[in-house]
N, C-alpha and C positions, 0 to 999 in steps of 0.2 A: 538888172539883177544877175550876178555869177552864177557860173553854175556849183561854185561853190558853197553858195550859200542856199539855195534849194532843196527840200530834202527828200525831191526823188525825181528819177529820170520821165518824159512826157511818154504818152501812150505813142507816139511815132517811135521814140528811141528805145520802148521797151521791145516793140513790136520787130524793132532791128534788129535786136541782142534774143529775140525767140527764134529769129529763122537762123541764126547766125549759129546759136546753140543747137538747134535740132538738127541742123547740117552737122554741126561737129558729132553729135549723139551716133547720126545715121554713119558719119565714119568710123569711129572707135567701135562701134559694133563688128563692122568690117573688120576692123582690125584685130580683134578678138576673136571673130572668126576663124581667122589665119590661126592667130597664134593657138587655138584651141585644135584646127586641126593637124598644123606643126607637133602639137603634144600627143594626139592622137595617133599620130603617123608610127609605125614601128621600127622605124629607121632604119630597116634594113637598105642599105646600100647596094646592093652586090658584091662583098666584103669577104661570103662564105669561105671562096677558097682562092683566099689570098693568106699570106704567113698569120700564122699565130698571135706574132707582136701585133701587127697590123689591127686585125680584130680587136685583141686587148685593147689600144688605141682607140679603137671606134668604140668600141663599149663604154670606156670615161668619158669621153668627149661626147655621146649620148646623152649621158644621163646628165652631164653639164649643163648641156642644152635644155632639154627638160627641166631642171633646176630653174634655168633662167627664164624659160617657156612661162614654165607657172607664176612667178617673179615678175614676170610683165604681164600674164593674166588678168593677176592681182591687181596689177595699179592700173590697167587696162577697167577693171569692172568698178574702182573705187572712183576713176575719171568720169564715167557714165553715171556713179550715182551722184558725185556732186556737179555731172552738168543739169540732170534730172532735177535735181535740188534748187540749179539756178533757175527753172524752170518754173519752178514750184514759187519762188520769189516773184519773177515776174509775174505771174499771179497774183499772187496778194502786193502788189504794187513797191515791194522792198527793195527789187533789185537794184545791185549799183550802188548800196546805202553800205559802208561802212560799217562795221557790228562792236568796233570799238567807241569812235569819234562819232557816229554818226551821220558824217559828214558824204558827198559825195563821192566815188571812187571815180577815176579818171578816168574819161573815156577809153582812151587809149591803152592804158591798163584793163578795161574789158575787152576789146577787142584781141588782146593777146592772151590773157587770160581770163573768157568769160564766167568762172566759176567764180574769180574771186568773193569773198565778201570783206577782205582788209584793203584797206586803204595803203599805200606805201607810206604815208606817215604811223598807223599803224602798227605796219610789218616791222620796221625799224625801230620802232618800240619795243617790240620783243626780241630783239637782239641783245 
């Protein structure tokens, strides 16, 4: 039997894609960390008394940052909730299932993206 044709991964291989996902969980927290205390930071430089242009310079480029800070935050806390979510799958035994086709997702395609829930035949369908 394929594993294409099975309609869900075995308690060994869900059990893979749990450690594999809480590993990645425990690092994007990390990561968010940073970037939260990157946002927090006041950015003062040592900048005070350097010319005026200078300053003005640092002040855009600041708030840039910031801008982008938050911007990766963002996709920072939305990557933790849909790995939580694949977590939540592996639980009720769904994960790896395709949500269009229902068909299996590739391994290999979890492994690099274990959040997914499309299949690449799928994904190419909604292009």
């Amino acid at each position: 039997m394929s594993s294409e044709t099975k309609n869900r991964y075995s308690d060994a291989d869900l059990e893979e894609f749990r450690v594999l996902i809480e590993d990645k969980i425990q690092k994007a927290k990390a990561d968010l960390e940073l970037l939260k205390s990157a946002y927090m930071n006041d950015g003062n430089n040592g900048t005070d008394d350097t010319a005026p242009t200078f300053k003005a310079f640092e002040e855009g480029s600041e708030t840039m940052s910031k801008e982008a800070n938050t911007q990766l935050a963002l996709r920072q806390e939305k990557f933790i909730r849909d790995l939580k979510n694949a977590l939540v799958r592996i639980e009720n035994k769904t994960y790896g299932v395709c949500r269009v086709t229902g068909k299996l997702i590739n391994k290999k395609r979890l492994f690099l993206v274990p959040h997914a829930t499309l299949s690449i035949e799928a994904k190419n369908m909604q292009k």
